[in-house]
C-alpha positions in Angstrom: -28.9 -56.6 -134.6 -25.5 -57.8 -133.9 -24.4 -54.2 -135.1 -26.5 -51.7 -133.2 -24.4 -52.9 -130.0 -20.9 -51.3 -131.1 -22.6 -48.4 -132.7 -24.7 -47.4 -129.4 -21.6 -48.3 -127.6 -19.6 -46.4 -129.7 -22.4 -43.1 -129.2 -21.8 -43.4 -125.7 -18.4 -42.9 -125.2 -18.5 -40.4 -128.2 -20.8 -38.9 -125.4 -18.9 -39.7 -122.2 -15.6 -37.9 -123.9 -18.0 -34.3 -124.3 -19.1 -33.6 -121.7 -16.2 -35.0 -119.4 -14.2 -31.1 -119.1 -10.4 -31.1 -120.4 -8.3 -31.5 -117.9 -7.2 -27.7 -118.6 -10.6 -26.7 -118.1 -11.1 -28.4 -114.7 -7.5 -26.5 -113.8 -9.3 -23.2 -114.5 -12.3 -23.9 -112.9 -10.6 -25.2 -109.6 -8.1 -21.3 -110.1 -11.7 -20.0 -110.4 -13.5 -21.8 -107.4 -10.4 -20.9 -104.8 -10.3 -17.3 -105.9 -14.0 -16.9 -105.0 -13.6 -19.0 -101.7 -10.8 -16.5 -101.2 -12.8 -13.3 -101.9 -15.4 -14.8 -99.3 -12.7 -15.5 -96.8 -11.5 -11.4 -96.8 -15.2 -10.6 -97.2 -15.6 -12.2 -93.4 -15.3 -9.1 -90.8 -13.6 -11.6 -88.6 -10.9 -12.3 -90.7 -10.3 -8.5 -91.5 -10.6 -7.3 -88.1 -8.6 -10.0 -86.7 -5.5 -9.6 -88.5 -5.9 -5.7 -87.7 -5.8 -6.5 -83.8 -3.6 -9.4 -84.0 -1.0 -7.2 -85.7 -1.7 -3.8 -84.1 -1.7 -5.7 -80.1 0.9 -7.4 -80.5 2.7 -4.4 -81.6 1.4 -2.6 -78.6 2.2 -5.4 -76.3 6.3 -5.8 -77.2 6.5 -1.8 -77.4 4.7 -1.3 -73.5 7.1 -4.2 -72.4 10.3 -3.2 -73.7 9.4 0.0 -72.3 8.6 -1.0 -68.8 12.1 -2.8 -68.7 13.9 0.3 -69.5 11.8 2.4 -67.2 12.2 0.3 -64.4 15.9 -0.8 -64.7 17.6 2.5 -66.1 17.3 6.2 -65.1 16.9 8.9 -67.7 19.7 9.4 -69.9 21.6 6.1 -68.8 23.2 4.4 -71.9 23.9 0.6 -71.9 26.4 0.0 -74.7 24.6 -3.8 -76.4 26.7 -3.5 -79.8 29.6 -1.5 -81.0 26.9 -0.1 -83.5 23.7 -0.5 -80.8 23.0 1.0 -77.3 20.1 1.2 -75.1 19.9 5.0 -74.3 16.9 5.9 -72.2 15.3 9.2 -73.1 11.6 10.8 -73.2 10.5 12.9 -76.3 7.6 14.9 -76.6 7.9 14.9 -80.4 6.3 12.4 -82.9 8.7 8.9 -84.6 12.3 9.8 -84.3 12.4 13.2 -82.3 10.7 15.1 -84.9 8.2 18.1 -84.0 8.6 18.8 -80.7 7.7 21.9 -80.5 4.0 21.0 -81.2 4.2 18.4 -78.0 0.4 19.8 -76.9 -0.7 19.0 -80.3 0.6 15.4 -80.5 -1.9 13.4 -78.7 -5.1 14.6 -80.0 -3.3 14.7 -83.3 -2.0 11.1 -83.1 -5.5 9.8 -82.0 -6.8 11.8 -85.1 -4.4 9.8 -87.5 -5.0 6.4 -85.9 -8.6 7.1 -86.5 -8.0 7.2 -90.3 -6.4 4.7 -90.8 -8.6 2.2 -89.2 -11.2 3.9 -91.0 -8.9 3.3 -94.1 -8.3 -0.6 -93.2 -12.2 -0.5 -93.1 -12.6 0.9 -96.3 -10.1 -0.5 -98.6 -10.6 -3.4 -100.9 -7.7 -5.4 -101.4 -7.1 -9.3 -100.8 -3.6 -8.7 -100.2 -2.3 -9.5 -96.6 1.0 -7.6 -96.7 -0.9 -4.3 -97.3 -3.3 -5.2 -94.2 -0.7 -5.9 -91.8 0.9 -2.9 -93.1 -1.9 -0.7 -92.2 -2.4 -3.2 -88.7 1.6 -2.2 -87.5 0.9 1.8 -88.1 -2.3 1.4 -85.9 -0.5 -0.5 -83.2 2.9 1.8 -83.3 0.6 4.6 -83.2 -1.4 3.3 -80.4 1.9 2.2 -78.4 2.7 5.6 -78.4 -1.0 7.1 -77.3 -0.3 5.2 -74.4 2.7 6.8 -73.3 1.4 10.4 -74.0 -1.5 9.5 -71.7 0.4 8.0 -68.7 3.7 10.2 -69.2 2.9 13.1 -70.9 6.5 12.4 -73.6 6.8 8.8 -75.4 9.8 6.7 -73.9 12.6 6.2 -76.6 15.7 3.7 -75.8 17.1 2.2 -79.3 20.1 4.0 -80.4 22.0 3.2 -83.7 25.4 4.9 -83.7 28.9 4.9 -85.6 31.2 6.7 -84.0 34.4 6.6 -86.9 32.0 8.2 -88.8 30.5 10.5 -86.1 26.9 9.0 -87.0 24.4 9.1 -84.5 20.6 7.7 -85.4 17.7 9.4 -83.9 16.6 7.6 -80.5 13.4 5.4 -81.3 11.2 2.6 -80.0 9.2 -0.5 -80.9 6.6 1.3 -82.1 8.1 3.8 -84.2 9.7 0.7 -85.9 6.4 -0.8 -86.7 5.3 2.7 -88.1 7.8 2.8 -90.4 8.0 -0.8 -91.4 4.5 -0.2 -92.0 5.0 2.8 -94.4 7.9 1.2 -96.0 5.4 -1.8 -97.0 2.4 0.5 -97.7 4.6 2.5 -100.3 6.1 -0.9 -101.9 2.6 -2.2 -102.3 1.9 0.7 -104.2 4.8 0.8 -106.7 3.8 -2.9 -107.3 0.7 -1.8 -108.4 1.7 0.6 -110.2 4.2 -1.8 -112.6 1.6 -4.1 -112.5 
């Protein structure tokens, strides 16, 4: 009798020690449990559709204002010298980003409606848990929608940032808030993808 106690006792921690996990173990099941709390997190509509109009209105918001203030305190074709390298220089353009394709100014709107269409629809569509590439998509749909607006209340989209250097006679295309957040957008859209291509 007096040597069933540390035998049994003995058992039991021989038990104890199995089943308690590794600590390695619990460190992969904890990886494991977060990445699945994660995928439920993006698989919330909320979540997805509220970094989209986060992004994309405050986009909007910042372009329509910085507008208004040039609008209402400069007259067409004024230049307010900021920087030696910056200037506010007040134009319209009937083209797209940048002053390109304006000569298919009656095209634009419908056109620019069409594109913002797709690529909420691709925001909808795409699987991916990666935030950058969503707010990606989120600053084309809000540059894009900044500049709807002005088609529809001005008939031409209000441009006002002007990068220049004039030792070297160079002279950046006239461009706005939103067709920053356009490109900024692209920029991030196409380093996602070379990512994942390395990867």
């Amino acid at each position: 009798m007096t040597t069933r106690g540390p035998i049994a006792s003995d058992t039991e921690s021989a038990s104890a020690l199995s089943v308690t996990p590794a600590p390695q173990q619990q460190s992969v099941e904890g990886v494991l449990a977060g990445q699945r709390k994660a995928n439920a997190l993006w698989a919330t509509p909320i979540v997805r559709w509220g970094i989209l109009v986060m992004v994309a209105s405050t986009v909007v918001i910042v372009d329509q204002v910085t507008k208004f203030l040039v609008v209402s305190s400069m007259s067409l074709g004024d230049t307010i010298p900021v920087l030696p390298w910056l200037a506010l220089h007040y134009i319209t353009n009937r083209g797209v980003a940048f002053g390109m394709f304006r000569q298919f100014g009656d095209v634009l709107l419908p056109l620019s409606l069409a594109i913002c269409g797709v690529i909420i629809y691709v925001y909808r569509t795409v699987e991916t848990r990666r935030l950058w590439v969503r707010i990606a998509l989120a600053l084309q749909v809000g540059g894009a929608i900044g500049n709807v607006i002005d088609r529809v209340r001005l008939g031409a989209v209000v441009d006002f940032i002007e990068f220049h250097i004039d030792e070297l006679q160079f002279h950046f295309a006239i461009f706005n808030v939103a067709d920053s957040a356009i490109c900024v957008g692209v920029v991030m859209l196409v380093a996602a993808l070379l990512i994942q291509n390395e990867g």
